[in-house]
Each structure stands twice: as structure tokens, then as C-alpha cells.
N, C-alpha and C positions, 0 to 999 in steps of 0.2 A: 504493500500500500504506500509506507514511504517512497519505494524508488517511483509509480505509476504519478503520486506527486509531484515529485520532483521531475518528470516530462513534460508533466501537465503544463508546471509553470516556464517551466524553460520553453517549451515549444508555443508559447502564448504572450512570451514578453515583448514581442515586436507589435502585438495588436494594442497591448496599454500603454506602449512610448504612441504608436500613430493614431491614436485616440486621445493621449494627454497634447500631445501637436495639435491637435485639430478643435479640442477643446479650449474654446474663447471663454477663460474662467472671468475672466474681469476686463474689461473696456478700459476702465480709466482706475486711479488707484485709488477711488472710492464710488466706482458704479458699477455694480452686477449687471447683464444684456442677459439674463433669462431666455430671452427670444433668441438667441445666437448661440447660447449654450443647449436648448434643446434641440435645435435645427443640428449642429453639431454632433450630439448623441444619436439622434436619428439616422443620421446620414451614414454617421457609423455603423450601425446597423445594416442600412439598405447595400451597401459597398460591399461587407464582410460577406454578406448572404445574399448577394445579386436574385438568386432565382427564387428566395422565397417573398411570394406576395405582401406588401406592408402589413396591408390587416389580419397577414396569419400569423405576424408576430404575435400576438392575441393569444394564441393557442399556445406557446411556452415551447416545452418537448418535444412536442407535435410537428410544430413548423421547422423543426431541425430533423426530422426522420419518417422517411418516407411510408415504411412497415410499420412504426408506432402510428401513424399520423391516422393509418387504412388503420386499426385494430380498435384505436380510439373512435373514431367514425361509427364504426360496428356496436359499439358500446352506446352511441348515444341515440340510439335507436329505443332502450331500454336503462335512462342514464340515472348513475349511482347516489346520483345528491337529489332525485327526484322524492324523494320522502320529507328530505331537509326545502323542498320550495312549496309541498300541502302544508306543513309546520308551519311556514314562516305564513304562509297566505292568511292561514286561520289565524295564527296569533295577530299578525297586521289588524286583521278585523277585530277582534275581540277589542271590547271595552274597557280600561282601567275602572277599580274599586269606584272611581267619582264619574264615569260614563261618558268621559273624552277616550279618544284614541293614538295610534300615534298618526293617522291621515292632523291629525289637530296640529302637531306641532313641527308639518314641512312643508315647504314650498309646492302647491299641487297635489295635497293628499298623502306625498309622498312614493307619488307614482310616478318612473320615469323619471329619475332625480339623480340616479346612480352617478353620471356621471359629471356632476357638479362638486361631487365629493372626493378628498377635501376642500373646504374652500380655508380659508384666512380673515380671521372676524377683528376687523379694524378696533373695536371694542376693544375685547379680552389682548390685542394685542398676538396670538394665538393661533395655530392650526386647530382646525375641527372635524376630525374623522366623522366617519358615518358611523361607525360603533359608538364615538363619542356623545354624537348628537342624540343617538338612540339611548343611550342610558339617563345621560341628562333628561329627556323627554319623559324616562319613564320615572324619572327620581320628581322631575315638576308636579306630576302628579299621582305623586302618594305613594309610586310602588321602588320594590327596592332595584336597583341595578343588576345587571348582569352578569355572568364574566365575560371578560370580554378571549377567554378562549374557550369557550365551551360551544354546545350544539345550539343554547336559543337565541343568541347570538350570531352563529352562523347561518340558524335558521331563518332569522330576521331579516339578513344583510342579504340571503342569497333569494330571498321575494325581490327585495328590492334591486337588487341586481340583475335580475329575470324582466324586472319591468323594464328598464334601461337597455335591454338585449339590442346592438348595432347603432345606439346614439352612440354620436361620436365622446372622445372624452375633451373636458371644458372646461381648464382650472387656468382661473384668474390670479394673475399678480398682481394684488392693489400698488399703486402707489404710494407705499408707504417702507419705509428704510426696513421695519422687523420685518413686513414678509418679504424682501428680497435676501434678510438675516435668515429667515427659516429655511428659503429656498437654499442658500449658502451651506445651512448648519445641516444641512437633509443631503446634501451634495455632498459635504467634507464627510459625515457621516459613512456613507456607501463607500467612499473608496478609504476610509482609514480598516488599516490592518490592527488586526486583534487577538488576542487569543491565543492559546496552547501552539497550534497550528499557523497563525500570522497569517490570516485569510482574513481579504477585505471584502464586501457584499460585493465587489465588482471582480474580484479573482473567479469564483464560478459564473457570474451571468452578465461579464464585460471582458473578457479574458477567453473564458471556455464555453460557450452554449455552443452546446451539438457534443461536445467531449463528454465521456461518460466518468462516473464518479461509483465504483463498484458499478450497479446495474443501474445506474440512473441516469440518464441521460439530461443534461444540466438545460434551463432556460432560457433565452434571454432575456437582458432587466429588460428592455421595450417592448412595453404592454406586461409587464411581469403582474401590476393589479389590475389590468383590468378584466382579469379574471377571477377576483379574487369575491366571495368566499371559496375556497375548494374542498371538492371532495380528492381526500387519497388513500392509496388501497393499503401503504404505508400507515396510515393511521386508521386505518377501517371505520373512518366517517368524517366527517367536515371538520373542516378549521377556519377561522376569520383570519384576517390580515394578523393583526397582532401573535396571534399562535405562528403564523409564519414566520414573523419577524424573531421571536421568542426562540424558537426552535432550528433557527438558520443561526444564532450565537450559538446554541447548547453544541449544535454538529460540527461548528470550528473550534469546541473549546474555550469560547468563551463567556462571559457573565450575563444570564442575559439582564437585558433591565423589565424593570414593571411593564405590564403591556398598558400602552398609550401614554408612557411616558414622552417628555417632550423631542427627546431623542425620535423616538421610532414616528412621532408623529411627523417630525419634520423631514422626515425619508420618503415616510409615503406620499408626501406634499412633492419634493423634488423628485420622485417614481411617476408619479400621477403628470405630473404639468411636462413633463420630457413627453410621457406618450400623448400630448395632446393630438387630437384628429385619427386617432384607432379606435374602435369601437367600442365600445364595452361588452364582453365573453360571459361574462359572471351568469349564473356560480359553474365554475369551472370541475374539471376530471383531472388528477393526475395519477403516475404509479406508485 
């Protein structure tokens, strides 16, 4: 396993020098270009894997193998997180203790919103995940929170991610210094190295997508949430972003932090705004 590491990385360090080259991290020595940085990331992508379609980055695994891609296909015929999107529909519906719901406290019911999430609430200063919004929601009125790694959770996020299925994704950078900070701190985030191992979020899915990892066949980060809650056979049932995030430190070794901590929030905020104009997949399959 160590020496298959050590190829891994060796045979993939010319793709993180002409991806740090191409990456426009900062304009001036106090303006973040968001818009250049993710055009950038993109583009890295679309070069590296010429033949695969933009919007099948979406699909993670998939769009890097042509045999997983047909077996997965097969599978969503009769697909595995179909239990977790009747959960999440009936819960959506269901009334809290005081007879609001959560359609009460989102833009549109809450239908069809997947892909405005995260956004950056000029207010709190703040990123606001859709886990986030949803517990807060359910904490306004009277019930208790969720975890934010468990099934009702995932059951939750992945209705509302079912309603969002092919809008593009939509995440706005106010005009405001934190959330160009958050986008910054969510960017330095992915690529710092960590851990037992000295694996940064972008060594497996900006380095190796398509490279297998024992039998896994790794992702790319573009479009890496917009499929996210996922089902995997790995964990025989759903996870939310946060358990992703949680468990992608545990497998490098290193610490994870609390899930929706301001860390992981501001990762999914710079994961999210990179894949702007890809669909949203959710809730996703993986092995």
C-alpha cells in the first residue's frame, strides 16, 4: 500500500504544479477573482479528461470508468438511496409539534433550492449549509436538531436534492471581504496536507480521479457535491456532506473536526461555487 502510494503521488505531481500554474489564486495583493479561480479549476478538469462530458463530472467515479459508469447505470434502474428520498418526502411534509413545516422556512417551499446551497449570509457574516439551514429550521421551531451524519439528515437533504435534479448549480459571492475570506479559507482548506498520511482533499480528487485507491476508484473535486447526499455500498446507506467530509480526514489519518464546523463549511462553499453551471446529481450512488 505504501509503495502503490508513493506512484500514486509521484506519477501525479506534474498535474498539481500545472494546476497550481494555472490557478489565478489572487489578482492583486488584496483581491481574491473567485470568477478566475473557478474558471481555472474547471478548465483543469475539462483538459485533464478531454473526453469526458462537463456534466458527467457530476457523476464522481463514474465519469472516470467506462465499466463502473454501465454497472452504475444498471443500478439506477432500481436505485439504493431510493428508501432515503420516501423518508425524506414524508418527513419534508410532516408538520413540526407547532404545525409549520420546513416548506415555512425556505425560499419556494423548499423545492428546487438544492442548488443555491451554500449560500453566505451577509448577516451572521457566515456560510450556511443546507444541513445547516435545516436544523436551524427545525431548532426555530421547537424541535430538536439532527445529526448532521446520520440517515434523517441524509434523508432530508436527499428530497431536496431530488427536487433540484439538472438545475444548474448557483453560488453567489457577495460583495463582501468574509465571503471572499470563506471562499479563500475553503480553498486553503482542500489543498493543505494533513495527517498521518500528509494527504491534502486535493491529493485524491485534484491529483488522482480515475486512479484507484485499493478498489476505489477516486473522484473528481468538480461536481464532487453536487451529488451529494450519497448512498455507499461502503457504508450500506447514506451519508450527508458533513459525514463525507468527517470520514475523508478519518481515511488520511487525520483529526476530523465537528461536522459543520467553520472549516468544512467553508470547503463546501469553495467545492460548490468552483462547480458553478453543473447540474445538480443528488442524492447520488457510490461503491
Amino acid at each position: 500500500m505504501k509503495t502503490r502510494s508513493a506512484l500514486l503521488l509521484g506519477s501525479l505531481s506534474a498535474a498539481l504544479v500545472a494546476f497550481a500554474l494555472a490557478a489565478p489564486r489572487v489578482v492583486a495583493a488584496d483581491k481574491v477573482d473567485p470568477v478566475a479561480a473557478a474558471k481555472a479549476f474547471r478548465n483543469f478538469f475539462f483538459q485533464k479528461f478531454p473526453d469526458v462530458k462537463h456534466e458527467d463530472f457530476v457523476n464522481g467515479p463514474y465519469s472516470m470508468n467506462a465499466d463502473l459508469k454501465r454497472q452504475w447505470q444498471e443500478k439506477e434502474e432500481f436505485p439504493p438511496y431510493e428508501f432515503a428520498l420516501e423518508a425524506g418526502k414524508e418527513m419534508f411534509a410532516t408538520p413540526f409539534k407547532n404545525g409549520k413545516t420546513y416548506a415555512d422556512c425556505f425560499p419556494n417551499g423548499g423545492i428546487g433550492v438544492r442548488q443555491n446551497y451554500p449560500y453566505f449570509d451577509t448577516k451572521e457574516g457566515k456560510v450556511i449549509t443546507l444541513e445547516l439551514a435545516l436544523n436551524r429550521c427545525r431548532e426555530a421551531n421547537g424541535e430538536a436538531p439532527y445529526s448532521y451524519v446520520k440517515d434523517e439528515m441524509a434523508s432530508l437533504t436527499a428530497y431536496m436534492a431530488y427536487t433540484s435534479r439538472g438545475k444548474p448549480m448557483d453560488i453567489k459571492i457577495p460583495d463582501d471581504p468574509r465571503a471572499l475570506a470563506a471562499f479563500e479559507n475553503g480553498k486553503r482548506y482542500f489543498y493543505t496536507r494533513r495527517g498521518q498520511m500528509n494527504f491534502s482533499c486535493a491529493s485524491c480528487h485534484v491529483q488522482s480521479p480515475g486512479e484507484r485507491i485499493r478498489a476505489e476508484i477516486l473522484a473528481p473535486a468538480l461536481g464532487i457535491v453536487n451529488a451529494m447526499p450519497i448512498y455507499r455500498s461502503e457504508w450500506s446507506g447514506m451519508g450527508t456532506t458533513s459525514r463525507r467530509f468527517v470520514t475523508c480526514n478519518s481515511q488520511t489519518r487525520a483529526v476530523p473536526l465537528e461536522p459543520q464546523a467553520d472549516e468544512y463549511r467553508d470547503v463546501e462553499y469553495f467545492l460548490s461555487y468552483v462547480a458553478n453551471g453543473l447540474p445538480i446529481s443528488g442524492p447520488g450512488a457510490r461503491p
